[in-house]
PDB file of N, CA, C and O in Angstrom, chain B, residues numbered from 101:
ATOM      1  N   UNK B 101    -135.830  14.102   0.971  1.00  0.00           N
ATOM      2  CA  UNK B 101    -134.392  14.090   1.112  1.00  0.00           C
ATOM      3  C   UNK B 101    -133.766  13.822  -0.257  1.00  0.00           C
ATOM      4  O   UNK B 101    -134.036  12.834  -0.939  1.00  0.00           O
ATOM      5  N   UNK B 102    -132.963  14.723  -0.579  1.00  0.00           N
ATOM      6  CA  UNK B 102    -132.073  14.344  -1.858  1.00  0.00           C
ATOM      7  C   UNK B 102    -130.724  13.303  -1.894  1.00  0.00           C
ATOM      8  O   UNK B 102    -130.063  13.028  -0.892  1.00  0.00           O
ATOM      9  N   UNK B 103    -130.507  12.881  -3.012  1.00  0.00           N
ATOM     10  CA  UNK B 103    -129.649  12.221  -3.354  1.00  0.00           C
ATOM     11  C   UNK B 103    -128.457  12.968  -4.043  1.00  0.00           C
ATOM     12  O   UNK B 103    -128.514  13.542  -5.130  1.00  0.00           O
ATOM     13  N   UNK B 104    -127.108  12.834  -3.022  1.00  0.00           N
ATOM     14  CA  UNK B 104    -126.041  13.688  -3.632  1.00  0.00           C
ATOM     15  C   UNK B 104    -124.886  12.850  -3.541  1.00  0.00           C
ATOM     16  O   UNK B 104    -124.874  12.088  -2.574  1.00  0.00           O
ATOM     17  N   UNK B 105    -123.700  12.807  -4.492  1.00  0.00           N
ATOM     18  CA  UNK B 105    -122.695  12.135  -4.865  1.00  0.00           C
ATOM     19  C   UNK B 105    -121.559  13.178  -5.330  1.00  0.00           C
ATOM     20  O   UNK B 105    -121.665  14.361  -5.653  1.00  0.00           O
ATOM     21  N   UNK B 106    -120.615  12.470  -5.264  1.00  0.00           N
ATOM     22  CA  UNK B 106    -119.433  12.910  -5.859  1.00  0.00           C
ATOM     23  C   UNK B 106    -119.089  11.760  -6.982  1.00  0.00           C
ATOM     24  O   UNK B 106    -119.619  10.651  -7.046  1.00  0.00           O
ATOM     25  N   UNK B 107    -118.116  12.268  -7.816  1.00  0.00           N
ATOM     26  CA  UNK B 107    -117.926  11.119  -8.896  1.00  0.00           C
ATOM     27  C   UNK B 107    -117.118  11.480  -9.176  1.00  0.00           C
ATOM     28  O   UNK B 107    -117.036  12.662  -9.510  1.00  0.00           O
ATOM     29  N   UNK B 108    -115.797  10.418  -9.193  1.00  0.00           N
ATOM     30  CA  UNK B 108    -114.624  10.691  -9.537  1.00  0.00           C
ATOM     31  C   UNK B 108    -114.365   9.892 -10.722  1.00  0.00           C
ATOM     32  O   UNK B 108    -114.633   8.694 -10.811  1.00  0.00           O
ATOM     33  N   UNK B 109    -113.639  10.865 -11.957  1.00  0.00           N
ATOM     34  CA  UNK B 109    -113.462  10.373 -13.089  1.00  0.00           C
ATOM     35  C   UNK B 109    -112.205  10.772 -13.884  1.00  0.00           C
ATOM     36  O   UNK B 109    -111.458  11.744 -13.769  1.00  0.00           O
ATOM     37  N   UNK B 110    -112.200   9.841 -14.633  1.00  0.00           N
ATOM     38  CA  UNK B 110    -110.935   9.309 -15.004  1.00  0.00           C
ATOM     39  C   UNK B 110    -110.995   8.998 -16.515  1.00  0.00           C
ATOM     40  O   UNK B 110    -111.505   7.993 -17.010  1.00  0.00           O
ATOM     41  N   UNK B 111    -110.312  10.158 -17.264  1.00  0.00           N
ATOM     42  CA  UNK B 111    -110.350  10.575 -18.860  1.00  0.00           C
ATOM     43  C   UNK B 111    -109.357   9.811 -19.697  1.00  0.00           C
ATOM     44  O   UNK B 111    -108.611   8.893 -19.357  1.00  0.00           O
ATOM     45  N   UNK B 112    -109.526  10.444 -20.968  1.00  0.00           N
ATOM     46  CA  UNK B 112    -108.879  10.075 -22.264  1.00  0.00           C
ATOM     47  C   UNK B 112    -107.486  10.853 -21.828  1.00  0.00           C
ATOM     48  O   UNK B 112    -107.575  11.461 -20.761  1.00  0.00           O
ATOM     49  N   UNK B 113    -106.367  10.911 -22.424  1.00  0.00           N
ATOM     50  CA  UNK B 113    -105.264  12.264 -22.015  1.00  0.00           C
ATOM     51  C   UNK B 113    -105.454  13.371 -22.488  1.00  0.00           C
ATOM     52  O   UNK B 113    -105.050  13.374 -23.651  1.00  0.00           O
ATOM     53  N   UNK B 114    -105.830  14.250 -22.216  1.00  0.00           N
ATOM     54  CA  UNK B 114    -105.929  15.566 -22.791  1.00  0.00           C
ATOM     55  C   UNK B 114    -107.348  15.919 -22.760  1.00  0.00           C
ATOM     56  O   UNK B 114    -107.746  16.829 -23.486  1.00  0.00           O
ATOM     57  N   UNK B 115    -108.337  15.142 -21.811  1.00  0.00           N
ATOM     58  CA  UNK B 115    -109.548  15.626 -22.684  1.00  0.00           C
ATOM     59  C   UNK B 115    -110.435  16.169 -21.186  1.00  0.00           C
ATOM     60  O   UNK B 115    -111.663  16.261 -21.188  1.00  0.00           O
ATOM     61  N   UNK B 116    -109.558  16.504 -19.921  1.00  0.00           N
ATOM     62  CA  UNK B 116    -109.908  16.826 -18.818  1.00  0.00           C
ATOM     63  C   UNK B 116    -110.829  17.702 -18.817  1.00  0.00           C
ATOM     64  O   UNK B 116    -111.979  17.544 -18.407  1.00  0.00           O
ATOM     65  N   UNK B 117    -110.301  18.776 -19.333  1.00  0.00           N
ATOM     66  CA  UNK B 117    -111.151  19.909 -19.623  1.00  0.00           C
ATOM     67  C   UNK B 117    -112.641  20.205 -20.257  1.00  0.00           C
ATOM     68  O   UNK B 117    -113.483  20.972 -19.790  1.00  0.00           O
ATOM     69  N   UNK B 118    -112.757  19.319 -21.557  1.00  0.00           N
ATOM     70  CA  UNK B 118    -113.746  19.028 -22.243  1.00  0.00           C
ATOM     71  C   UNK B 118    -114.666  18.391 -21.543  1.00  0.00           C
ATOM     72  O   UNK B 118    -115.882  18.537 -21.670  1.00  0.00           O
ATOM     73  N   UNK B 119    -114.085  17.641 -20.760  1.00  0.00           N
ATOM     74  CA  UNK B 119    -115.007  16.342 -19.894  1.00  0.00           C
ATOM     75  C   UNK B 119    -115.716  17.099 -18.905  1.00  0.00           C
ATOM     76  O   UNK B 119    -116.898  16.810 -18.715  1.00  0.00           O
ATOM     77  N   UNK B 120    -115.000  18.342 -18.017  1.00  0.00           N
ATOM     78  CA  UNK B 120    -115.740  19.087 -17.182  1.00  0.00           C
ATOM     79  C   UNK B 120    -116.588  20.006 -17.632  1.00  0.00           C
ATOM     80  O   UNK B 120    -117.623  20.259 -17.015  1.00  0.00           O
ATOM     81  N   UNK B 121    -116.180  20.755 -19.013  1.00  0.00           N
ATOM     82  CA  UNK B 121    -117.196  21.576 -19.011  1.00  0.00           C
ATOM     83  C   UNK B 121    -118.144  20.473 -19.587  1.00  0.00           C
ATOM     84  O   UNK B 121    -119.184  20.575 -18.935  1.00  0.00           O
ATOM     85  N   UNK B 122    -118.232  19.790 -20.210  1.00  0.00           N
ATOM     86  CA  UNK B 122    -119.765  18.917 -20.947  1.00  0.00           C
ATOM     87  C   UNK B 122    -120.446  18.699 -19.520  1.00  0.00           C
ATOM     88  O   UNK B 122    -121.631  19.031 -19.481  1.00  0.00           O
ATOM     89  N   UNK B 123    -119.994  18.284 -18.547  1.00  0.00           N
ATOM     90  CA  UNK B 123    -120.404  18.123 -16.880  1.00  0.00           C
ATOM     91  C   UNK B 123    -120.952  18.568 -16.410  1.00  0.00           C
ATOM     92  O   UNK B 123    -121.801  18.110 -15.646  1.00  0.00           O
ATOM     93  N   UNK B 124    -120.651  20.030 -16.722  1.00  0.00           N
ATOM     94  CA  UNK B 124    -120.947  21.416 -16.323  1.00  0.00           C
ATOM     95  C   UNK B 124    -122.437  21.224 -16.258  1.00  0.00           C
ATOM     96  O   UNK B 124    -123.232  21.084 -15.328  1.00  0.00           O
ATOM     97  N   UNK B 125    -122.542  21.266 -17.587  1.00  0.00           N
ATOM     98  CA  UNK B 125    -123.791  21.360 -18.573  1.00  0.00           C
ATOM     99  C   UNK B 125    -125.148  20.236 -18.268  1.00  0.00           C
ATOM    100  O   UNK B 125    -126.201  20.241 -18.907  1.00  0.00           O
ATOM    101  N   UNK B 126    -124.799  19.290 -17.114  1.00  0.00           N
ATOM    102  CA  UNK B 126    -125.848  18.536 -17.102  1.00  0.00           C
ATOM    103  C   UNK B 126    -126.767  18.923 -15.972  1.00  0.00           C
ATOM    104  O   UNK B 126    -126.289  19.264 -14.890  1.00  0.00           O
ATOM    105  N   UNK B 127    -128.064  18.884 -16.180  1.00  0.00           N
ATOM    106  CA  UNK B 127    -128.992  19.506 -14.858  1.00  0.00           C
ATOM    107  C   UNK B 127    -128.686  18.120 -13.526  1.00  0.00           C
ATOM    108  O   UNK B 127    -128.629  16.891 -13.586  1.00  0.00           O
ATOM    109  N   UNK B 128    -128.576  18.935 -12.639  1.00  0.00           N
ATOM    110  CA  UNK B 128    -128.112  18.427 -11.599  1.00  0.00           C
ATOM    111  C   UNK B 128    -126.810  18.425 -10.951  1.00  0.00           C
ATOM    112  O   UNK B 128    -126.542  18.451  -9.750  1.00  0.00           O
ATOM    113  N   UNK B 129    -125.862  18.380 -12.227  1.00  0.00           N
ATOM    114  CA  UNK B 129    -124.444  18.143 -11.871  1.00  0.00           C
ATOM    115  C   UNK B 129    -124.021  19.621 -10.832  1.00  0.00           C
ATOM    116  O   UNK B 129    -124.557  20.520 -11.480  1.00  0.00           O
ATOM    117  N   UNK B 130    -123.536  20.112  -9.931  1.00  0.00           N
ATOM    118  CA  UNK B 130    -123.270  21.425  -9.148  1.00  0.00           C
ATOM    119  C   UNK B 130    -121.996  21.639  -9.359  1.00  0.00           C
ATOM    120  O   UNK B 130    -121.814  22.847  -9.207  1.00  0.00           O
ATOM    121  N   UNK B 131    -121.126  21.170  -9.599  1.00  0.00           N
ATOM    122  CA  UNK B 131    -119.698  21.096  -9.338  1.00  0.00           C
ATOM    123  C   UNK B 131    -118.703  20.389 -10.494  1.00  0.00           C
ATOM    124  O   UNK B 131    -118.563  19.167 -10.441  1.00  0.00           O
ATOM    125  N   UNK B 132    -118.291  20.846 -11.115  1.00  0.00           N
ATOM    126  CA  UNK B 132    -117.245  19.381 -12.337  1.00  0.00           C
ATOM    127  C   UNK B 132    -115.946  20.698 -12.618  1.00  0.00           C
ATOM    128  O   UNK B 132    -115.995  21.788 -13.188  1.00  0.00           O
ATOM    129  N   UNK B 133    -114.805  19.928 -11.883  1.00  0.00           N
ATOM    130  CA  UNK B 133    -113.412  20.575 -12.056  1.00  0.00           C
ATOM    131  C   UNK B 133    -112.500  19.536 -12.356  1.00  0.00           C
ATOM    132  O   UNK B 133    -112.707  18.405 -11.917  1.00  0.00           O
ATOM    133  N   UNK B 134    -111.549  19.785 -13.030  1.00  0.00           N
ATOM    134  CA  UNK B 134    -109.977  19.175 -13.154  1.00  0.00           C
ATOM    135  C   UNK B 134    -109.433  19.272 -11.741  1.00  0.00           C
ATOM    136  O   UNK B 134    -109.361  20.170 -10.903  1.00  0.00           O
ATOM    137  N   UNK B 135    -109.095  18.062 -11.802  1.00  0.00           N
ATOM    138  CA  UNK B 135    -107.796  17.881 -10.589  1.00  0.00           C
ATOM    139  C   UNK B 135    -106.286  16.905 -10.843  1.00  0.00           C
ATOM    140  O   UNK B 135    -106.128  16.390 -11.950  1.00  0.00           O
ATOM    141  N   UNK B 136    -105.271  16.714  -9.795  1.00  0.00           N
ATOM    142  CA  UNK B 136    -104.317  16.126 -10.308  1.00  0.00           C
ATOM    143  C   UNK B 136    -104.663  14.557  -9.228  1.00  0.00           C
ATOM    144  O   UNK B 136    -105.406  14.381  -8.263  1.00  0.00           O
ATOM    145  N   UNK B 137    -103.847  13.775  -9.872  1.00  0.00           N
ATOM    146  CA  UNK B 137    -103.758  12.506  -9.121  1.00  0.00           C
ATOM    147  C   UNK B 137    -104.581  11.623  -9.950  1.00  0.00           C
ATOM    148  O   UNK B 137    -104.862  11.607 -11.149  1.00  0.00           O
ATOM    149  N   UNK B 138    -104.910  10.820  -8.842  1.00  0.00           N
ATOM    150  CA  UNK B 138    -105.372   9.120 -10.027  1.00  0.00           C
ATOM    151  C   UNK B 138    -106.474   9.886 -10.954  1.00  0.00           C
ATOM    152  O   UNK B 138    -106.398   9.584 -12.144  1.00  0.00           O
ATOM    153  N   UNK B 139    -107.332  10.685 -10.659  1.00  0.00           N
ATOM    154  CA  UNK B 139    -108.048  10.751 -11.055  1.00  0.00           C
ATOM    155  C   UNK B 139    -108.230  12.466 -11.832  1.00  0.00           C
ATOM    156  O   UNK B 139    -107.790  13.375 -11.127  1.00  0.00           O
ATOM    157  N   UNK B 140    -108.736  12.808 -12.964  1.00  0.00           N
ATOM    158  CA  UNK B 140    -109.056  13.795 -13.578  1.00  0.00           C
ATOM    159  C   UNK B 140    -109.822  15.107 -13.870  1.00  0.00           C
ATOM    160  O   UNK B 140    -109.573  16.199 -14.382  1.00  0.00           O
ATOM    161  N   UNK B 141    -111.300  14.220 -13.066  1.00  0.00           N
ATOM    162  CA  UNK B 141    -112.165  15.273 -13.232  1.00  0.00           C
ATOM    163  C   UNK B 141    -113.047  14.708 -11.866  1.00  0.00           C
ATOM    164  O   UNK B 141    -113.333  13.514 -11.949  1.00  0.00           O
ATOM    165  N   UNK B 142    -113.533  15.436 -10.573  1.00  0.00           N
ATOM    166  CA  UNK B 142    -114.460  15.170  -9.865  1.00  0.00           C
ATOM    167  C   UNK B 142    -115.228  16.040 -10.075  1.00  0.00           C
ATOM    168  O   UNK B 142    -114.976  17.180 -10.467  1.00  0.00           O
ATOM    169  N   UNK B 143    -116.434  15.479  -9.781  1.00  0.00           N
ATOM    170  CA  UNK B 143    -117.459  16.381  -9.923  1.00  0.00           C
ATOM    171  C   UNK B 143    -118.916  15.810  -8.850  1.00  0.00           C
ATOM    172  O   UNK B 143    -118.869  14.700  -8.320  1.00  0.00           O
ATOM    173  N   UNK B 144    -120.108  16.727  -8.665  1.00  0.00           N
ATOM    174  CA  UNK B 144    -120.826  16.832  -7.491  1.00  0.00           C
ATOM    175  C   UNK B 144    -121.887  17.284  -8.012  1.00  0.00           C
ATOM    176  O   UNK B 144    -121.979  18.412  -8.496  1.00  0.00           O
ATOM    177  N   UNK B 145    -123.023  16.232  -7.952  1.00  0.00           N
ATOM    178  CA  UNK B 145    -124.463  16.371  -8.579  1.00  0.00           C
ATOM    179  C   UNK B 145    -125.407  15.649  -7.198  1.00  0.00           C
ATOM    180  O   UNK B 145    -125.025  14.853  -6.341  1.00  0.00           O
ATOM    181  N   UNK B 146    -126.825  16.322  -7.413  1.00  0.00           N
ATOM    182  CA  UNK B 146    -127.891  15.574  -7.030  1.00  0.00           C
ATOM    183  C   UNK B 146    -129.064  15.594  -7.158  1.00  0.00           C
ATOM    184  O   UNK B 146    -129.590  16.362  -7.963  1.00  0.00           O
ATOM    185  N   UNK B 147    -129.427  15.159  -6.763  1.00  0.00           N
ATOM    186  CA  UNK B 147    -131.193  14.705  -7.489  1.00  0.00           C
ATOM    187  C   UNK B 147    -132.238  13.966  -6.493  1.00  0.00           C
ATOM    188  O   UNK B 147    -131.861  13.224  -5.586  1.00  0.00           O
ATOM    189  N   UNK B 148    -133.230  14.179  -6.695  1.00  0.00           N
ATOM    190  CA  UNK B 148    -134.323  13.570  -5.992  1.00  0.00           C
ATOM    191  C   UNK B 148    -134.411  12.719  -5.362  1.00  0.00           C
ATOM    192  O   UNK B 148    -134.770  12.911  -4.200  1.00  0.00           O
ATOM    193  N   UNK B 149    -134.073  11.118  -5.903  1.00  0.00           N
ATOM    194  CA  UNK B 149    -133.721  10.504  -5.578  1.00  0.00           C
ATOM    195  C   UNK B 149    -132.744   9.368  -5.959  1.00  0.00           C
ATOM    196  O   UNK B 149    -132.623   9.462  -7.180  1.00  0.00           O
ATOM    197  N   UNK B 150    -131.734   7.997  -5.363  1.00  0.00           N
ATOM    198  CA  UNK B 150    -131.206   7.291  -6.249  1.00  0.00           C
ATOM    199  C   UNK B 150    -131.854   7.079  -7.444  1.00  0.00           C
ATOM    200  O   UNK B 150    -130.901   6.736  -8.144  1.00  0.00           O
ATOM    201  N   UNK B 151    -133.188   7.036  -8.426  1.00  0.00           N
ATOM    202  CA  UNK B 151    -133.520   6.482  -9.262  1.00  0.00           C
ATOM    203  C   UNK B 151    -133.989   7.485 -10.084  1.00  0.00           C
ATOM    204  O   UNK B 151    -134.628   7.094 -11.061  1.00  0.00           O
ATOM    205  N   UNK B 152    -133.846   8.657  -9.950  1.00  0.00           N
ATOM    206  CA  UNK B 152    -133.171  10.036 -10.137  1.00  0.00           C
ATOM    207  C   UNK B 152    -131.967  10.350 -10.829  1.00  0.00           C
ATOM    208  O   UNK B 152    -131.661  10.567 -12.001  1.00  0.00           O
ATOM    209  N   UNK B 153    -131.133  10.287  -9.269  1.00  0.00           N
ATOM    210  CA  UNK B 153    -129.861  10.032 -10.062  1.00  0.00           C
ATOM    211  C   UNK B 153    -129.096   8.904 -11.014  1.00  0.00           C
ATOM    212  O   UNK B 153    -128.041   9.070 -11.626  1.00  0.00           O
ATOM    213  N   UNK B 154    -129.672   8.074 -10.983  1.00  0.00           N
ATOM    214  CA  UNK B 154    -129.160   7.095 -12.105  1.00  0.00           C
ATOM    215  C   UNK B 154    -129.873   7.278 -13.714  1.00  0.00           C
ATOM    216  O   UNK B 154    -129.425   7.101 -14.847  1.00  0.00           O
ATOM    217  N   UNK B 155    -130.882   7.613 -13.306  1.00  0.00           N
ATOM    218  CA  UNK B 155    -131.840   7.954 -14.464  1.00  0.00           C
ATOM    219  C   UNK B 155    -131.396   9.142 -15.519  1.00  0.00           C
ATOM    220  O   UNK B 155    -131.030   9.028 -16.689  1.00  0.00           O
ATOM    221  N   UNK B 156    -131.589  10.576 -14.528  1.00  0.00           N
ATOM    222  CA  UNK B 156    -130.741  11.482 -15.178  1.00  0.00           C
ATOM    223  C   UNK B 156    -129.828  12.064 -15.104  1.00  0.00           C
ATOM    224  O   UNK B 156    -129.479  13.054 -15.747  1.00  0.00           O
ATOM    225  N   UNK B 157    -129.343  11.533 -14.330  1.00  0.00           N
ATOM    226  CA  UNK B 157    -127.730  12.267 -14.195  1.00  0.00           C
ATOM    227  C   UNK B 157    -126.529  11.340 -14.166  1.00  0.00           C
ATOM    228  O   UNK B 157    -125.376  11.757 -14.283  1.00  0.00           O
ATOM    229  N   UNK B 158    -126.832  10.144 -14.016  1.00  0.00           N
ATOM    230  CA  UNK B 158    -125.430   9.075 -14.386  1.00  0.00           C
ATOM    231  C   UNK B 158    -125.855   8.342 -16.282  1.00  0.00           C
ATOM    232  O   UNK B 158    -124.927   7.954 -16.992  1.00  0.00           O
ATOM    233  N   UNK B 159    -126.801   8.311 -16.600  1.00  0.00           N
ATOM    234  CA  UNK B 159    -127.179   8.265 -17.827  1.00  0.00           C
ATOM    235  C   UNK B 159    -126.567   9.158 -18.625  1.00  0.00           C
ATOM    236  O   UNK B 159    -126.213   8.666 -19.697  1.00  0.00           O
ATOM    237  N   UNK B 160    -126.365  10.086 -18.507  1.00  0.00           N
ATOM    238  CA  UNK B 160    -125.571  10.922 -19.771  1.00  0.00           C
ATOM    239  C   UNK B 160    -123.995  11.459 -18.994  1.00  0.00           C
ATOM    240  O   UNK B 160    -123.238  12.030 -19.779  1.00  0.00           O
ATOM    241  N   UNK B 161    -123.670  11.361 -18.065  1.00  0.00           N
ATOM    242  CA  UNK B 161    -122.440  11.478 -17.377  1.00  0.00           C
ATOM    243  C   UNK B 161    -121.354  10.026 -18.329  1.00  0.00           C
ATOM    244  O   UNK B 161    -120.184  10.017 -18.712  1.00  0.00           O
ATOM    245  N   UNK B 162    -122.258   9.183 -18.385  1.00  0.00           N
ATOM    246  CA  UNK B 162    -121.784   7.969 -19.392  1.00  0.00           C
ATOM    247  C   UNK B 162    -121.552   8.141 -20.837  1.00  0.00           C
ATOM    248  O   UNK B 162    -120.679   7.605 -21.519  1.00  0.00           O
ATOM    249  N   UNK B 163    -122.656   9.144 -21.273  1.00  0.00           N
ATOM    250  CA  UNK B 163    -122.430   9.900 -22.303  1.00  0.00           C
ATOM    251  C   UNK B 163    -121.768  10.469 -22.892  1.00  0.00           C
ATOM    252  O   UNK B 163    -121.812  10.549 -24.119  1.00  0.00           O
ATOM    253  N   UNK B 164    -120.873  11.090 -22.061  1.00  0.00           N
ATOM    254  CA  UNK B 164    -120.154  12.223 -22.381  1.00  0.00           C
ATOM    255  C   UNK B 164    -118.442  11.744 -22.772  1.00  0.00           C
ATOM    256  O   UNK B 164    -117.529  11.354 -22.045  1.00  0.00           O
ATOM    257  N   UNK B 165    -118.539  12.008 -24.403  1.00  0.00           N
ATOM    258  CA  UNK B 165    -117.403  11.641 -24.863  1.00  0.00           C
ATOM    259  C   UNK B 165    -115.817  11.652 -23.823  1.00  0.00           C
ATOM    260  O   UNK B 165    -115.670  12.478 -22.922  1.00  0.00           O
ATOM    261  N   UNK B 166    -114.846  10.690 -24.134  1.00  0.00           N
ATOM    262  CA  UNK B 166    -113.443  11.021 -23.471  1.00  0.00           C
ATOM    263  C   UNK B 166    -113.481  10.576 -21.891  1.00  0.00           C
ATOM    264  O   UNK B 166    -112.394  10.795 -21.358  1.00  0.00           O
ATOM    265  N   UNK B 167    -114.684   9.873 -20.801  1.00  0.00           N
ATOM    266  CA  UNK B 167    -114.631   9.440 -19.993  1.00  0.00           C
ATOM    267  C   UNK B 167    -113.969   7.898 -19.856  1.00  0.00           C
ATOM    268  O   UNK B 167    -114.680   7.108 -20.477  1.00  0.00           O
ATOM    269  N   UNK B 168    -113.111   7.406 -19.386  1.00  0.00           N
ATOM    270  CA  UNK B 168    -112.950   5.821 -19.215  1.00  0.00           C
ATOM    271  C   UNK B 168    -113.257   5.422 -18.461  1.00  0.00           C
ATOM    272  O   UNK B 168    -113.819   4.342 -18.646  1.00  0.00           O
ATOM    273  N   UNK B 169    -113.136   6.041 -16.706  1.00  0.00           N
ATOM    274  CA  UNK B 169    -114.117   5.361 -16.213  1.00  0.00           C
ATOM    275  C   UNK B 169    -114.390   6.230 -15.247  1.00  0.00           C
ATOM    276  O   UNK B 169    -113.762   7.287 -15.174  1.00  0.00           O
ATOM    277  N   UNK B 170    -115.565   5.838 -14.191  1.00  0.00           N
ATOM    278  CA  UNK B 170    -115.998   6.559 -12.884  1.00  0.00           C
ATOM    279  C   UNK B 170    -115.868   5.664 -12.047  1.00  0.00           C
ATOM    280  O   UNK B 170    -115.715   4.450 -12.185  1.00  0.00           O
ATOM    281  N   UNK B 171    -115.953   6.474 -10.926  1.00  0.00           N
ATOM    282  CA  UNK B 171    -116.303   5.839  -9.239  1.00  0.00           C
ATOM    283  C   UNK B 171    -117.038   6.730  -8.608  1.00  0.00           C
ATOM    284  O   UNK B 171    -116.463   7.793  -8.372  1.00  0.00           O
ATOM    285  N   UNK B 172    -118.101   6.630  -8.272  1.00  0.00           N
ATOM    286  CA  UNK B 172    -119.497   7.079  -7.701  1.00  0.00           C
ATOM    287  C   UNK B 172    -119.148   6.868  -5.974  1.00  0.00           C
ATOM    288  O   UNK B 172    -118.726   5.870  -5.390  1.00  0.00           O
ATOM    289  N   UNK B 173    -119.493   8.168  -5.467  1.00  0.00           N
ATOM    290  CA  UNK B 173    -119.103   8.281  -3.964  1.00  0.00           C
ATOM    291  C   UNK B 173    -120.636   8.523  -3.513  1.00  0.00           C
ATOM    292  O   UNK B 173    -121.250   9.406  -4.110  1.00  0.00           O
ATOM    293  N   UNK B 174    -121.062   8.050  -2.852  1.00  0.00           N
ATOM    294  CA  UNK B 174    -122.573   8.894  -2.166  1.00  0.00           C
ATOM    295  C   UNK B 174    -122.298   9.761  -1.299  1.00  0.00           C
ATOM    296  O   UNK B 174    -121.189   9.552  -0.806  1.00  0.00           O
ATOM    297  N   UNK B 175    -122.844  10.691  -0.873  1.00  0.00           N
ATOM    298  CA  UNK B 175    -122.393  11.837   0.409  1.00  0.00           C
ATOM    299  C   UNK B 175    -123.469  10.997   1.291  1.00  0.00           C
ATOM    300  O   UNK B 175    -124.578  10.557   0.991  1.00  0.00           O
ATOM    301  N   UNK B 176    -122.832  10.952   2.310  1.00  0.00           N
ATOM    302  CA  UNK B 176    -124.025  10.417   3.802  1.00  0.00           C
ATOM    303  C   UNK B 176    -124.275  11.205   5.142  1.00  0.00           C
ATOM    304  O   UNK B 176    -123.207  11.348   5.736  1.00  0.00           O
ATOM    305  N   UNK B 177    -125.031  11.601   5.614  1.00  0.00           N
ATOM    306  CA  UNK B 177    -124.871  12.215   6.767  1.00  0.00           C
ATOM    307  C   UNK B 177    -125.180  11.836   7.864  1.00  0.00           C
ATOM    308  O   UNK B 177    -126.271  11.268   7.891  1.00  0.00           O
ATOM    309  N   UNK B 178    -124.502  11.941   9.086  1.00  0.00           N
ATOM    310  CA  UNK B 178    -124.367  11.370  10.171  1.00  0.00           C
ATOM    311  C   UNK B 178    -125.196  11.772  10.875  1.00  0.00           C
ATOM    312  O   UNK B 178    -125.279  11.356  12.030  1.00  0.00           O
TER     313      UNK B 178
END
């Protein structure tokens, strides 16, 4: 069973764009768009498992210049 999240993030001003495509670019990530409201850029990755996803895919999501902060959603299924 995989590990999948959403992550909502929240940029520098102006740097929405930059922030999604670098997003783009990370293995795992499926999804990284601009949006309006509190938040800037969501985006939708997953991986093997939590220790997976923290390993390689929230490790350089931290990386990536012009982020201030995230909020990590898990997807769950009923």
């Amino acid at each position: 069973m995989s590990i999948q999240a959403y992550i909502l993030i929240q940029t520098d001003i102006g740097k929405a764009a930059s922030v999604a495509t670098a997003l783009s670019a990370i293995s795992g990530v499926t999804l990284a768009e601009g949006v309006t409201g509190p938040y800037d850029v969501i985006m939708r990755a997953e991986a093997a498992s939590m220790e997976d996803f923290g390993r390689i895919i929230l490790s350089k999501v931290q990386a990536v210049p012009g982020i201030t902060r995230t909020l990590t959603c898990p997807v769950t299924s009923m």
